[in-house]
C-alpha positions as CSV (number, residue, x, y, z in Angstrom):
1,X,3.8,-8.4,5.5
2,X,0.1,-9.0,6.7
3,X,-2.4,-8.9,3.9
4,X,-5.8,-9.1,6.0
5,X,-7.8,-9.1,2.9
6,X,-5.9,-12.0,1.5
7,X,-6.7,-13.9,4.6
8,X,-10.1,-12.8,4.6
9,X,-10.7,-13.8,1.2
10,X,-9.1,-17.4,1.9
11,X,-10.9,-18.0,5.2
12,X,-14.5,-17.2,3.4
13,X,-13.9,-19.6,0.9
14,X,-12.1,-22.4,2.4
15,X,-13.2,-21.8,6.2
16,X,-9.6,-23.1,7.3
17,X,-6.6,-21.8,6.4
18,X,-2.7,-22.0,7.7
19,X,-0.8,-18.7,6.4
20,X,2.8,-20.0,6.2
21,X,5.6,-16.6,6.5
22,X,9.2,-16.6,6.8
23,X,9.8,-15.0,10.1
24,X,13.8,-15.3,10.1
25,X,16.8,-15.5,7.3
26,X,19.9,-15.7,7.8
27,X,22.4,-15.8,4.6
28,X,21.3,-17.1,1.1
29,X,17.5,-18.1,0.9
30,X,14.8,-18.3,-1.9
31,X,13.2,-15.4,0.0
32,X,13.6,-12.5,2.2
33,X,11.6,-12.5,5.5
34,X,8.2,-11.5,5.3
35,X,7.7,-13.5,2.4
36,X,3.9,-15.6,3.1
37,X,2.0,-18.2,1.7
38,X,-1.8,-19.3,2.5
39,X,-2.3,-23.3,2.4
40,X,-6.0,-24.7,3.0
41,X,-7.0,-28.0,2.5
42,X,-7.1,-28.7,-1.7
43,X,-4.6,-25.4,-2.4
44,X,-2.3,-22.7,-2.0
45,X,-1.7,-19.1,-2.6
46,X,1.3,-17.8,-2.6
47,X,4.9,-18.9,-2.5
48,X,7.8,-19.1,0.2
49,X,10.5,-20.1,-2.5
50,X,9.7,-23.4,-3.9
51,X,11.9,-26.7,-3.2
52,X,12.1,-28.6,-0.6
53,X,11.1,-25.7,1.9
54,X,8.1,-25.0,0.4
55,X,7.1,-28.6,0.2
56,X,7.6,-29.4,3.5
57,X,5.5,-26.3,5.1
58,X,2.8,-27.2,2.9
59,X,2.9,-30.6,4.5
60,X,2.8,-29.4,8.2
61,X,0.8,-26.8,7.4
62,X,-1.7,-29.5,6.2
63,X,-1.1,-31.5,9.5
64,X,-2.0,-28.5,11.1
65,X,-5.5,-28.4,9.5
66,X,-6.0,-31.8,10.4
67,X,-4.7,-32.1,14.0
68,X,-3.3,-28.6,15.0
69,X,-1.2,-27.2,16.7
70,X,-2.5,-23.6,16.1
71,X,1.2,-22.2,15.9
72,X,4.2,-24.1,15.0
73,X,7.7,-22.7,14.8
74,X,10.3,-24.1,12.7
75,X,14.2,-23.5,12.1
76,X,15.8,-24.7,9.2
77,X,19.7,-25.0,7.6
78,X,18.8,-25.1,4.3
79,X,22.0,-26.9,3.1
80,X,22.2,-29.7,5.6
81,X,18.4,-30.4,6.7
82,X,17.2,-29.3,3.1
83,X,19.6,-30.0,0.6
84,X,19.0,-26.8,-1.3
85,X,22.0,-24.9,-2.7
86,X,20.9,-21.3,-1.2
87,X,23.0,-22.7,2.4
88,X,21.2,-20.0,4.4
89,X,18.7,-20.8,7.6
90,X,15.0,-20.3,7.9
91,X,12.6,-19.8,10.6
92,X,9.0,-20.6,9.3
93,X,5.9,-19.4,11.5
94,X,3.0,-21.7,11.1
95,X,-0.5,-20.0,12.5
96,X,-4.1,-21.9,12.1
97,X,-6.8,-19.3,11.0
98,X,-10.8,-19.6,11.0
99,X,-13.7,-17.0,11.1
100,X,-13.1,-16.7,14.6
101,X,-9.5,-16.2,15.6
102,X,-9.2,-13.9,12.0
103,X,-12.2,-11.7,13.7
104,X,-10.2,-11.5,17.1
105,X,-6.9,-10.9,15.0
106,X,-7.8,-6.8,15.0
107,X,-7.7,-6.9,18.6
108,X,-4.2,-8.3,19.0
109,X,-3.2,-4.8,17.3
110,X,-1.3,-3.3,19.9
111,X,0.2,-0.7,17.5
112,X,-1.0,0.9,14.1
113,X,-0.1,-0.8,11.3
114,X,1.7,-3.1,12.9
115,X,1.2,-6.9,14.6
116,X,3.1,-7.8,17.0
117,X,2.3,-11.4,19.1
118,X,4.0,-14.1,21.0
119,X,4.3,-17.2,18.8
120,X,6.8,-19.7,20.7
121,X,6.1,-20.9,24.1
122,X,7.6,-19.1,27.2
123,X,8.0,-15.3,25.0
124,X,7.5,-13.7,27.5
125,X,6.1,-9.7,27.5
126,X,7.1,-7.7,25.0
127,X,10.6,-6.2,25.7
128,X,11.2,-2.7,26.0
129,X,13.8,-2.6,23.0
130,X,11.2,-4.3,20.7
131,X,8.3,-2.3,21.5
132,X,10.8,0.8,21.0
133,X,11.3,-0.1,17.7
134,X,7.8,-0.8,16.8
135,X,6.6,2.5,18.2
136,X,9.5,4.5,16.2
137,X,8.1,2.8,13.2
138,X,4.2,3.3,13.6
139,X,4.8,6.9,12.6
140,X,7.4,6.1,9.6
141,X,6.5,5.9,6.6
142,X,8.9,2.6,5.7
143,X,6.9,-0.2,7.1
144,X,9.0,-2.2,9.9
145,X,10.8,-4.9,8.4
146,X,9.3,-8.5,9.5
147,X,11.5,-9.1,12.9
148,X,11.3,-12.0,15.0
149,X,13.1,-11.8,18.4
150,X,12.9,-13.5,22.0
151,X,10.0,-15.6,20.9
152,X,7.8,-12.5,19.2
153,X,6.9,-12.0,15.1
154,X,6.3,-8.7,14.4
155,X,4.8,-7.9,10.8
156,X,3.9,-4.4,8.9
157,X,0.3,-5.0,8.1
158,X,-0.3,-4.7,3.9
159,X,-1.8,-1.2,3.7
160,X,-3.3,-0.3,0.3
161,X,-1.5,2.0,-1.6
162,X,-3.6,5.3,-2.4
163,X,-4.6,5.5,-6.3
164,X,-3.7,9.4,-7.7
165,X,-4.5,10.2,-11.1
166,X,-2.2,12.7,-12.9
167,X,-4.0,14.0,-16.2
168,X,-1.2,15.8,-18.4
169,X,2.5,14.5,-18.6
170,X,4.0,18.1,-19.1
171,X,6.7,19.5,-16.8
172,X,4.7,19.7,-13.8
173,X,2.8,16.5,-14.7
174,X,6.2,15.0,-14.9
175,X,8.0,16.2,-11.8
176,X,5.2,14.9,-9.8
177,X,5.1,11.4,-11.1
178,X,9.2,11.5,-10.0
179,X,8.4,12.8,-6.4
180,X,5.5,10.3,-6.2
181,X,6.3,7.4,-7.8
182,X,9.1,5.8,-4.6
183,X,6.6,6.5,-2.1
184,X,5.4,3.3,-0.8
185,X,1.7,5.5,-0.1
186,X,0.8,6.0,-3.4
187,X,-0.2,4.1,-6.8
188,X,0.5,6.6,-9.6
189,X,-1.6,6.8,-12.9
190,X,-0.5,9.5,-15.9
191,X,-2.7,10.2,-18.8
192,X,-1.9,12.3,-21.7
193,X,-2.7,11.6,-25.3
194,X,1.2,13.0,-26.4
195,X,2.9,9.7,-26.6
196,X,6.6,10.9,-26.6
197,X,6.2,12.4,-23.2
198,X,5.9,8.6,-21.4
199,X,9.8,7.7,-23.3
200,X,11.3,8.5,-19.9
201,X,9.3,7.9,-17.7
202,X,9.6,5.0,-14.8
203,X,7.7,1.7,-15.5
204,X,6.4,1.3,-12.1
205,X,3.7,3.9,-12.7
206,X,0.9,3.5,-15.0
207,X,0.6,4.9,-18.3
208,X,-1.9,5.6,-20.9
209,X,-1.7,7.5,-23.7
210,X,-4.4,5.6,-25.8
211,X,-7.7,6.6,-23.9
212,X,-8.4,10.3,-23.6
213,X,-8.1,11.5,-19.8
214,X,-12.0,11.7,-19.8
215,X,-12.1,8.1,-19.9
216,X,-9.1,7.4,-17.6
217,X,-11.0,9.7,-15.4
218,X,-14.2,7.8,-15.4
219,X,-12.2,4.2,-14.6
220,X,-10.6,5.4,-11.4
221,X,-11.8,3.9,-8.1
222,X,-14.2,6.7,-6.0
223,X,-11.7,7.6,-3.6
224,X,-8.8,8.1,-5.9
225,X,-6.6,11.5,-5.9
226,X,-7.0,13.3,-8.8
227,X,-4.3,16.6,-10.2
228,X,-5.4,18.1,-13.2
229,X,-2.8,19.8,-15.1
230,X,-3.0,19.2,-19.5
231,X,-1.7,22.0,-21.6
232,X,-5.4,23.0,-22.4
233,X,-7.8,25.0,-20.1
234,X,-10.3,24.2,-21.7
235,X,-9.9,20.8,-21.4
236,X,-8.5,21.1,-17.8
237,X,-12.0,22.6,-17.5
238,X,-13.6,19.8,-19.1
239,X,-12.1,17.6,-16.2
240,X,-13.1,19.5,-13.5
241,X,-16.5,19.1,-14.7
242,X,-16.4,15.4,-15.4
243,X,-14.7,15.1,-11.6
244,X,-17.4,17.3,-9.8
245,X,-20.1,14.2,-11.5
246,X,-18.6,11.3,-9.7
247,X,-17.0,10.8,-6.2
248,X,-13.4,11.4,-5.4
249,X,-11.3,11.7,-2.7
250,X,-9.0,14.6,-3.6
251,X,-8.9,17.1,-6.1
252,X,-6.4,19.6,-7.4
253,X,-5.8,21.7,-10.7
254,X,-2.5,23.8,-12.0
255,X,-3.2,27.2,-12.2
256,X,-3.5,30.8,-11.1
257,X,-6.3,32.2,-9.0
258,X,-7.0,34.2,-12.0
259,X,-7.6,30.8,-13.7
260,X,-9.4,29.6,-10.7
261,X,-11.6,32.7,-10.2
262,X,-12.7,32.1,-14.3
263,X,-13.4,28.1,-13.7
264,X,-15.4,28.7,-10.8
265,X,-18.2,31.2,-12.5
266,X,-18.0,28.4,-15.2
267,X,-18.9,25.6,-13.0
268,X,-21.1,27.3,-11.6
269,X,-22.9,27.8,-14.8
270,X,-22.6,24.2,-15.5
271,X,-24.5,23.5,-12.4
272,X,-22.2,22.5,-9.7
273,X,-22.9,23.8,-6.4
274,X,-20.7,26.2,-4.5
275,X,-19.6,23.5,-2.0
276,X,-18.6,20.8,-4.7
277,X,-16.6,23.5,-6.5
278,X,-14.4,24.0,-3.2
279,X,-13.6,20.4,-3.2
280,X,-10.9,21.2,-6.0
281,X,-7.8,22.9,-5.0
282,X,-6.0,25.6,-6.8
283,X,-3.6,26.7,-6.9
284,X,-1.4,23.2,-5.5
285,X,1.6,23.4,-4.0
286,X,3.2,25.3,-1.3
287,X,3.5,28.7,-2.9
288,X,6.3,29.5,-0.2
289,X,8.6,27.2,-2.3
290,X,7.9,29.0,-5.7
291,X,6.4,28.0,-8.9
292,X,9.3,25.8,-10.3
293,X,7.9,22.3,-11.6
294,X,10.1,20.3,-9.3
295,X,8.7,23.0,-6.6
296,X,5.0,22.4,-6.9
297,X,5.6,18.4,-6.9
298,X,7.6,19.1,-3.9
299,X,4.4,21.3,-2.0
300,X,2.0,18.5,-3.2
301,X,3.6,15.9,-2.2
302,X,4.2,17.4,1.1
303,X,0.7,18.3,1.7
304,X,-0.6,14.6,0.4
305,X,2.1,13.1,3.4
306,X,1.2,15.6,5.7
307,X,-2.5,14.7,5.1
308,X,-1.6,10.8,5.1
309,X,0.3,11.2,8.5
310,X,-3.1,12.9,10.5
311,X,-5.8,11.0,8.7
312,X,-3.4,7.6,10.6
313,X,-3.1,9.2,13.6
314,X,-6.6,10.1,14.1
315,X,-7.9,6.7,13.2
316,X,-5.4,5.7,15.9
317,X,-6.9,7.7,18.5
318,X,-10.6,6.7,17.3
319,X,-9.4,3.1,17.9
């Protein structure tokens, strides 16, 4: 997978940099394909298995930086050419990056969130089963697995997972980290001072019941997604007031429009203008699909895909 901001970071640095990735496996290897590794002259970032492998694409990507070629294309037997145990094959892509061919990278996109380019000598177009494939995945959310086929890479480009912040790990609280938490689009956060309630909970997301949610609150990045749901009102109300100080990039709070109708003449008398106030949701959810826990996770989820999917496609069409 692409990270651009990896590369970006490695190129203002070093001003030269090959980015090594494993375009092919077949059988046993240290890695799967996709797997990358940056190597400018003095260092490395990034691994593509170790051994012998490694060793010797850090050498040619070295040569590269010395004497070129700007692509190189490699196939390996590991067993026989490399004398490592895994006994699968490799093919390593080799591509020379400065300032200038990493600012003329964006316009080799020919599809979103995906790059696709020729890398071996005599590719050839695109063919129509490839670009098939690529198309079907530019509007899936599972990136494209790293495929190379009748001289052609094709990588998913890294995209940045977006940070939400779920303040109370009650039953709601809960059933949304579970819908959230496998979706590839999201980074999940739960805060809740009631230790017990993280016991079950998957590793993968992050968890703090040490720092009250006001602090959690004011460490999260300005266009994080923020769902407000502690046992509390008032403190539920608390949040909404510490959120409608700072910049965010979604809001949304458990609750009636009873409960709503009551926060709103609150914040109002805490100052916040009409327009700020309609920047939180509530209630969440699809109410078409009921009030169960598992329910509401369901209908915000939904709505955070939905609003993933458009906010893609329009930046496509603004391209």
């Amino acid at each position: 997978m692409l990270d651009l901001e990896a590369l970006s970071d490695a190129l203002e640095v070093h001003g030269r940099v090959v980015r090594v990735v494993l375009a092919e496996v077949k059988g046993s290897a240290p890695r799967e394909a996709g797997t990358s590794m940056l190597v400018w002259d003095g260092g490395t970032q990034g691994t593509i298995g170790g051994g012998r492998l490694e060793f010797d694409a850090e050498q040619q990507a070295l040569d590269m930086l010395t004497d070129g070629p700007d692509i190189k294309v490699v196939r390996q037997a590991l067993g026989p050419t490399l004398n490592q145990c895994c006994g699968g094959a490799v093919t390593v892509v080799s591509e020379l990056y400065d300032t200038l061919r990493y600012r003329a990278l964006s316009d080799s996109f020919m599809f979103q969130g995906i790059w696709a380019r020729p890398v071996e000598t005599g590719a050839g177009d695109l063919s129509l089963p490839l670009r098939r494939k690529i198309e079907k995945a530019e509007h899936s959310d599972t990136p494209l697995a790293t495929t190379m086929k009748d001289g052609w890479l094709v990588e998913p480009v890294w995209r940045a997972r977006k940070p939400v912040y779920i303040y109370g790990a009650g039953h709601v609280g809960e059933a949304l980290v579970r819908v959230l938490e496998p979706l590839p689009q999201f980074e999940v956060f739960l805060s809740d001072v009631r230790e017990h309630l993280f016991e079950d909970l998957p590793d993968t997301i992050h968890q703090d019941w040490k720092n009250p949610p006001t602090k959690v609150m004011a460490a999260a990045p300005d266009d994080a997604l923020h769902f407000i749901m502690t046992p509390e009102h008032d403190y539920d109300l608390e949040l909404c007031h510490h959120l409608l100080k700072r910049d965010f990039g979604h809001a949304g709070l458990i609750g009636s429009e009873t409960k709503w109708a009551r926060f709103r003449k609150r914040l109002a008398q805490l100052g916040h203008t009409e327009a700020a106030i309609n920047r939180i949701e509530c209630p969440i959810g699809d109410p078409s699909l009921g009030r169960h826990p598992q329910a509401i996770a369901v209908g915000v989820a939904a709505s955070l895909l939905n609003t993933s999917v458009n906010t893609a496609l329009t930046e496509r069409k603004s391209a």
